[in-house]
N, C-alpha and C positions, 0 to 999 in steps of 0.2 A: 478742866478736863472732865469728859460727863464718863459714865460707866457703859460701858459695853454690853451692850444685848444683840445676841443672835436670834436670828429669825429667818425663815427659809431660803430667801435668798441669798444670805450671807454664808449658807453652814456647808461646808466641804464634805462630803460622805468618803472615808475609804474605807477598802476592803483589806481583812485581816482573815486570816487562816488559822484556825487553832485542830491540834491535833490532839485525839479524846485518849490514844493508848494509854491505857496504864494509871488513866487519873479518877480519881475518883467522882460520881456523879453531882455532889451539890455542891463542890468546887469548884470544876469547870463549868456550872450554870450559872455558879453566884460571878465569875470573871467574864463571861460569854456575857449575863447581864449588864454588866460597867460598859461593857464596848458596845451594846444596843440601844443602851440610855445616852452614851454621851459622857458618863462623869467622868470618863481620863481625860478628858479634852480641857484646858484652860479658857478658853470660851463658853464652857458650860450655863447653858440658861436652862432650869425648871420648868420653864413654859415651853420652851421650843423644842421641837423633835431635833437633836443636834447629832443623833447617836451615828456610830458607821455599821457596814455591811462585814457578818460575821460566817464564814464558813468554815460548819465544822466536819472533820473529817474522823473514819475509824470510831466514830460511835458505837460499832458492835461491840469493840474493843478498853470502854467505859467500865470501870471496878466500881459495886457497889459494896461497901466494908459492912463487916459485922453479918447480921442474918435475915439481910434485907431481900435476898433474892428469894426466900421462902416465906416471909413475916410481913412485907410490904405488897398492898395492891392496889390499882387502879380501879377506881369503880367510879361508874354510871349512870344512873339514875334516868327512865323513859320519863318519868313524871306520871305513871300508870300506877295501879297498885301492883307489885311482885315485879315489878321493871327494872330493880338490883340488878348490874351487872356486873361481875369482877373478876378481873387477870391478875395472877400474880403476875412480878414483876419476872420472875424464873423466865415464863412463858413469853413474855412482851418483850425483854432483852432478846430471846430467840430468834420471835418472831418479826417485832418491829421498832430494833434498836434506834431508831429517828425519831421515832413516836415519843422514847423515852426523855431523850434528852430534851424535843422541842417541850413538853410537857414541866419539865423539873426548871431548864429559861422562864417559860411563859408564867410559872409563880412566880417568879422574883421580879419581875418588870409590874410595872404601876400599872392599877386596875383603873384603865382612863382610856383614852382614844390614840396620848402618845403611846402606852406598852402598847398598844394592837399594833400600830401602824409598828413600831419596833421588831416586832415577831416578824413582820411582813419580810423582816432585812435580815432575816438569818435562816440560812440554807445548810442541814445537814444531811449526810451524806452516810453509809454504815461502812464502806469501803475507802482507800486511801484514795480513788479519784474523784474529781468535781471538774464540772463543766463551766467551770467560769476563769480559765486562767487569762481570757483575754481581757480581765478589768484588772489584770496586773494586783493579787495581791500577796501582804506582805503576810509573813509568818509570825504570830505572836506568841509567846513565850511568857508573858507576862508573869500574875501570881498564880498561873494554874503551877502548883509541882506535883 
């Protein structure tokens, strides 16, 4: 019996629904990560983009603990001299809680061609609705608590 390697034609993608109320932000990035990579899957290959499609919902609605919302900032850089650019996060939860989550995913996924194409598979949302209920997905609950 030889081992099992997945590769694009073999690998099944579904859709999972994760709801951001109440959870903390590098909790549900580090779990949003496993279902983009692929590693809950028992088929799990390293080489092959195996991961599924992750839609998150109520992103406004993401707790960051301690005193991150005035202490913590996004910054920029033009690559000019004086091209510093920085949001707190206070501001950027207000403004554009999508931003923040895709941002806090896109560290935790591998610095390669799979994390890119990974990010590509996760749609968030700052309100409880999304436009994709016709790919039928399921609700995950997983270890985000």
């Amino acid at each position: 019996m030889s081992t099992f390697m997945a590769n694009a034609a073999t690998v099944e993608h579904k859709w999972y629904v994760v709801d951001a109320e109440g959870k903390p932000l590098g909790r549900l990035a580090a779990d949003v990560a496993v279902l983009l990579n692929g590693k809950h899957k028992v088929d799990y290959t390293p080489h092959a983009d195996c991961g599924d499609f992750v839609i998150v919902v109520n992103a406004d609605k993401v707790v960051l603990t301690g005193k991150k919302l005035t202490q913590k900032y996004y910054r920029t850089h033009s690559g000019y001299a004086g091209g510093l650019k920085e949001v707190q996060y206070k501001n950027l939860m207000s403004k554009r809680p999508e931003m923040a989550v895709m941002l806090a995913v896109k560290g935790m996924l591998p610095k390669n061609g799979i994390g890119r194409n990974s990010l590509k598979r996760l749609k968030v949302y700052a309100g409880a609705e999304h436009p994709h209920a016709a790919q039928k997905p399921e609700a995950y609950e997983g270890g985000v608590k």
